[in-house]
N, C-alpha and C positions, 0 to 999 in steps of 0.2 A: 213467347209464352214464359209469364216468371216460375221460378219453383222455389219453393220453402227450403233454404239453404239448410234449416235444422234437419228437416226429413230425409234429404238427401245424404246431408254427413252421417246422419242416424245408421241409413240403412249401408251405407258402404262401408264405416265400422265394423258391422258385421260381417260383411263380404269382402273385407278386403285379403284376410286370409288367403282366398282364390286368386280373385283378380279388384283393380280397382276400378271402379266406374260411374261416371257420372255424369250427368246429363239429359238431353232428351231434343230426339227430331222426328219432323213425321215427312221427311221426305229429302230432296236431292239441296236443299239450299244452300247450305253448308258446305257442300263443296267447290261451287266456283268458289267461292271467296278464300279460301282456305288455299286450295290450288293457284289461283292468282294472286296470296302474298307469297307462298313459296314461289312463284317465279318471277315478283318484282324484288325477291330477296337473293337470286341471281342462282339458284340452283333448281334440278330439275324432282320431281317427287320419286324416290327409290324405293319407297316400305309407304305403307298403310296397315292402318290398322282402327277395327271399325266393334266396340260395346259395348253392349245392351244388357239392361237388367229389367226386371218386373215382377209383380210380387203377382202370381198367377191363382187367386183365391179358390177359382172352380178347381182346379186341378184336387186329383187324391193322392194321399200323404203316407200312405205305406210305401213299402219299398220295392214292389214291384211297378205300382205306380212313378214313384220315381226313375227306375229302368226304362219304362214304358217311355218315358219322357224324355229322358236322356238320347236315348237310340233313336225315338223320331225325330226332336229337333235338328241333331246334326245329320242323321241323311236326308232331311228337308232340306238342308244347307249342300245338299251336291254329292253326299261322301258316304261311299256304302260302307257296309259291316265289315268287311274285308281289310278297311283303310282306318280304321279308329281302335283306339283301345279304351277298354270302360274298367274302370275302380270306385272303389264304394269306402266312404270312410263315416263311422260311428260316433258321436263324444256326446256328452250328456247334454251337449247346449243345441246338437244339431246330428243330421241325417244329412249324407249326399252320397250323389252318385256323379261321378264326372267322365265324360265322353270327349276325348281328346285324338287328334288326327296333325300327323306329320311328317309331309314329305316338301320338298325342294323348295324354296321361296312361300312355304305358305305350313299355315298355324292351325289352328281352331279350336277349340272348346265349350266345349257346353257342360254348363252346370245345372242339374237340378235338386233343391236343397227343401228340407225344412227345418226352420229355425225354432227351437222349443224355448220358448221364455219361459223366465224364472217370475212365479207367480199364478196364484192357483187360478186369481183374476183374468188371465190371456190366455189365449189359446194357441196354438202354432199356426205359424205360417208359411206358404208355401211359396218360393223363388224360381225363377229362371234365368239363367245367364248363359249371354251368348257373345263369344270374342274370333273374329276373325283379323291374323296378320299375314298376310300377302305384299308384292312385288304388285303393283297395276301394270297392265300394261297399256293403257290410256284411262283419262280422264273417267269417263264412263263407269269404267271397274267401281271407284268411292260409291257412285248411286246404284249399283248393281247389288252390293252387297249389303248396304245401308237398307236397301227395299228386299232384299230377299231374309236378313234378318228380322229387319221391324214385320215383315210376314209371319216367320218361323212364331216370333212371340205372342201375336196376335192371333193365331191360331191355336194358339193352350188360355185363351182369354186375355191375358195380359195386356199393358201399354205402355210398349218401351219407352222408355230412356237411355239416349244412347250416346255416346261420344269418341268423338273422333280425331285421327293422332294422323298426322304424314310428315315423313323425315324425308330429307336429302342433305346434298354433299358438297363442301369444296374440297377441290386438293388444296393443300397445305394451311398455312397459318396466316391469318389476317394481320394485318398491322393495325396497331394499336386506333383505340374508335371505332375499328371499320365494323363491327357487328353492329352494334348500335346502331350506325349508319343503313345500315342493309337491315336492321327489323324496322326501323323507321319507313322505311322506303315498304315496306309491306305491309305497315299498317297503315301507309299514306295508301295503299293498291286499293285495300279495303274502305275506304275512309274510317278508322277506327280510330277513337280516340285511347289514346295512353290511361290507362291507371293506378298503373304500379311499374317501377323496375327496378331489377336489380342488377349490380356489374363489377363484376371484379376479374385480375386477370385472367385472359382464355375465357369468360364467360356470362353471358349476359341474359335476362330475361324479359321480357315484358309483359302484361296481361291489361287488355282493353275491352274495347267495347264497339260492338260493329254494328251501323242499321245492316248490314248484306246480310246476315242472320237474325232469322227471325225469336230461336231461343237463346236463353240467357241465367246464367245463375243472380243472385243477388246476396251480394256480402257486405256490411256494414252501408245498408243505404245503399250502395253502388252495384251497375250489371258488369257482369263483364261473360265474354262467350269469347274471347279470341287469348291465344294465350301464344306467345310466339319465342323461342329459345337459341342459342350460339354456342355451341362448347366445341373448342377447339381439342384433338385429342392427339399425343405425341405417338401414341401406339403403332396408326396406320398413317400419320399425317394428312390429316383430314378436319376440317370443318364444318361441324356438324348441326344443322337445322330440323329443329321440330317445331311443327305445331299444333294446337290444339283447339280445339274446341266441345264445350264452353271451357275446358285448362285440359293443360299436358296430363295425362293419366298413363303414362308409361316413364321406363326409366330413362333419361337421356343428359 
């Protein structure tokens, strides 16, 4: 499915303050391929992280309705009221309420927002964002969470957009090429073609293009839904792989 690259930058602009996000799936595809370049890239998947935004039109736009929203999404996600914390923040461009939970190997957030434009001509809009980061502990977990979010959003109207990030690890530091070598080798896993990279010392990038997935952004004529990374880091000595789909939307 393509997506209008303008509308998407449009709306993350605005949301990136929260979280960044971009994207869109309606289901499990996305993750074999993802999964099987991280392990033809020779490491195993340690963190996930899984999305979702949507502009929720039926929903209502006071602030209790915002709470209202806030508080259901994320214990639709698993996580009672005991286990989240909720904050409210004002500015003249925008209304939110954000519902955040954090314990051991795992994240979450939910944002519910409205955005007031400037101009007598628009009216406001109303947002949902949902981000979970977790530890998997198999395969499974990516399409578990992927379908119990794309749920959570689909159940205030919405129709997510969603994207998806998973890191792993080597010990120590590659010799020179050898990233390059090893993302190549994961987008050969994928059959993905190359469309862009970058590479300079400790660290390299790629972003291509996969049939394995069926969504895709579109930038200058070109799709691209695979996005795959190498940064070496002296800190913990480790080499470190993310990837993305349709691009890395975390920091790495």
């Amino acid at each position: 499915m393509k997506y209008n690259i303008r509308v998407v930058l449009g709306v993350i602009c605005v949301l990136s303050v929260f979280i960044i996000i971009i994207g869109h799936a309606e289901n499990q595809t996305r993750r074999e391929p993802l999964s099987a370049a991280m392990k033809a890239a020779g490491a195993g998947v340690e963190e996930m992280s899984v999305n979702a935004w949507s502009n929720v039109p039926a929903a209502g736009q006071a602030d209790a309705d915002l709470e209202n929203m806030a508080r259901s999404a994320i214990e639709k996600l698993g996580i009672s009221p005991d286990n989240y914390q909720l904050s409210r923040n004002h500015t003249e461009y925008q209304r939110m309420v954000r519902a955040e939970a954090i314990a051991d190997y795992f994240h979450a957030v939910v944002i519910s927002e409205v955005i007031l434009p400037q101009g007598e001509s628009k009216q406001p809009e109303t947002y949902l964002v949902v981000m979970v980061e977790t530890k998997p502990e198999s395969e499974t977990d990516l399409a578990k969470w992927n379908n119990k979010i794309t749920a959570v959003i689909k159940d205030f109207g919405g129709t997510p957009r969603i994207s998806t990030c998973l890191v792993g690890w080597l010990d120590g530091k590659l010799i020179d090429g050898e990233d390059n070598i090893r993302i190549k080798n994961g987008f050969n896993a994928v059959n993905a073609t190359i469309i862009d990279e970058t590479s300079y010392d400790n660290f390299a990038s790629y972003t291509g293009f996969t049939p394995a997935i069926s969504d895709y952004l579109e930038v200058s004529g070109k799709r691209i839904n695979i996005n795959m990374a190498m940064r070496y880091s002296p800190y913990d000595n480790r080499t470190y792989i993310t990837i993305g789909s349709p691009v890395i939307t975390r920091e790495y």
